[in-house]
C-alpha atoms as one frame of an Amber mdcrd trajectory, in Angstrom:
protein
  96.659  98.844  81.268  98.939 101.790  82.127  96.364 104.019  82.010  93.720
 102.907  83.481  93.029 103.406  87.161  93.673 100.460  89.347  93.935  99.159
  93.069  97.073  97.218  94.225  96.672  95.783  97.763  98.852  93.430  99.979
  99.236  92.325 103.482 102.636  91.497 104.177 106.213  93.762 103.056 109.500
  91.945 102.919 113.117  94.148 103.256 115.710  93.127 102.055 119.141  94.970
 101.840 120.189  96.799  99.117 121.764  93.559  97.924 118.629  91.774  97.736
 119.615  89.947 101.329 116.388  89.224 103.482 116.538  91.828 106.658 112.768
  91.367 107.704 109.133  91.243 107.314 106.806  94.009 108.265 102.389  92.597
 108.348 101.206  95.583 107.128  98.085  96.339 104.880  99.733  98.180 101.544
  97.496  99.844  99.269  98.277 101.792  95.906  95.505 103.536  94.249  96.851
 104.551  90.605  95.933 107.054  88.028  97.433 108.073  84.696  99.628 111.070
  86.494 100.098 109.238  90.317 100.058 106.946  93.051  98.175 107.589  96.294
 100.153 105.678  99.085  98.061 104.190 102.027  99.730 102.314 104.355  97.383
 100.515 107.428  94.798 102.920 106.396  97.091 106.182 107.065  97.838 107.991
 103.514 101.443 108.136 102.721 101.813 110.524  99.910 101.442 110.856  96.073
 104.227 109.102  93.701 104.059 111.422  90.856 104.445 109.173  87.817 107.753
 110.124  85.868 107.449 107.123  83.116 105.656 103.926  82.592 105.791 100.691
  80.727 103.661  97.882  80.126 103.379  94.732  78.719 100.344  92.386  80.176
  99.390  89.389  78.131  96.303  88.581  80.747  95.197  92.269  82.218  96.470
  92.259  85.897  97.376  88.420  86.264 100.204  87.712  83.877 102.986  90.337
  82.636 104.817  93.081  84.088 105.202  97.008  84.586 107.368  99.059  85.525
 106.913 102.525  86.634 109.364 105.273  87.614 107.663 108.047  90.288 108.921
 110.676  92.404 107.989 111.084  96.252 109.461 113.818  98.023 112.070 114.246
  95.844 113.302 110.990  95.882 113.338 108.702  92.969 111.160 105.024  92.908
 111.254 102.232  90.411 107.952  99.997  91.269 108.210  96.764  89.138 104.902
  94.939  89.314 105.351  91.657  87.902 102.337  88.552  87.236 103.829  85.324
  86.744 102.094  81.656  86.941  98.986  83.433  88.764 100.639  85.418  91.349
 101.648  89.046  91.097 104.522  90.697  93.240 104.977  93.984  93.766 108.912
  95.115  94.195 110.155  98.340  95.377 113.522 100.317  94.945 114.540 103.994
  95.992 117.198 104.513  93.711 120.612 106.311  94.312 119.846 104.913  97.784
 120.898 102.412 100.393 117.329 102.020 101.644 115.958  98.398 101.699 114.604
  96.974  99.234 110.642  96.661  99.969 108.902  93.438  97.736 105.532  92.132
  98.414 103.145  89.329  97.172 100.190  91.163  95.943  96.880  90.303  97.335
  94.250  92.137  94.660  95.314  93.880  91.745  92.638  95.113  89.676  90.891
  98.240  87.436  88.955 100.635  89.358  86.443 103.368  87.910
């Protein structure tokens, strides 16, 4: 499922720090659209940017409900890991900007599915 195009959409974004410590929760409507190459980032319907896909991996035993990725993109010129993980029917999306103190962002997805 790596390369196929696909939605990811959720509601709600936790922080944490970058020790994994709960700092917050933003209610915000999250949406990845992604593509062999990228990631289009829209973020309560104002695009965000392109993650430029760097590597990829993949291992889904149920397309988009159980099993994991994990993707490595650049954004302006930062680096991202984006570990999308389906476990016992619920997917979470988890967000790191390496070499970085930045939060940590992690999210319970809402849809996750293939697009045309």
């Amino acid at each position: 499922q790596c390369e196929e195009n696909a939605v990811l959409s959720t509601s709600k974004t936790n922080l944490a720090d970058p020790s994994g410590e709960p700092i917050g929760v933003k209610d915000e409507k999250t949406v990845l659209r992604f593509s062999k190459t990228a990631i289009m980032l829209n973020i309560d319907g104002v695009d965000r940017g392109e993650l430029k896909i760097v590597s990829q991996s993949c291992n889904w035993t149920i397309p988009y409900k159980e099993g994991k990725s994990i993707i490595n993109a650049k954004l302006n010129n930062s680096d991202y890991t984006l570990t999308i993980e389906g476990k016992e029917g619920k997917v979470k999306l988890h967000v790191v900007k390496n070499e970085s103190d930045d939060s940590i962002l992690s999210m319970v997805v809402d849809k996750f599915e293939r697009t045309e």
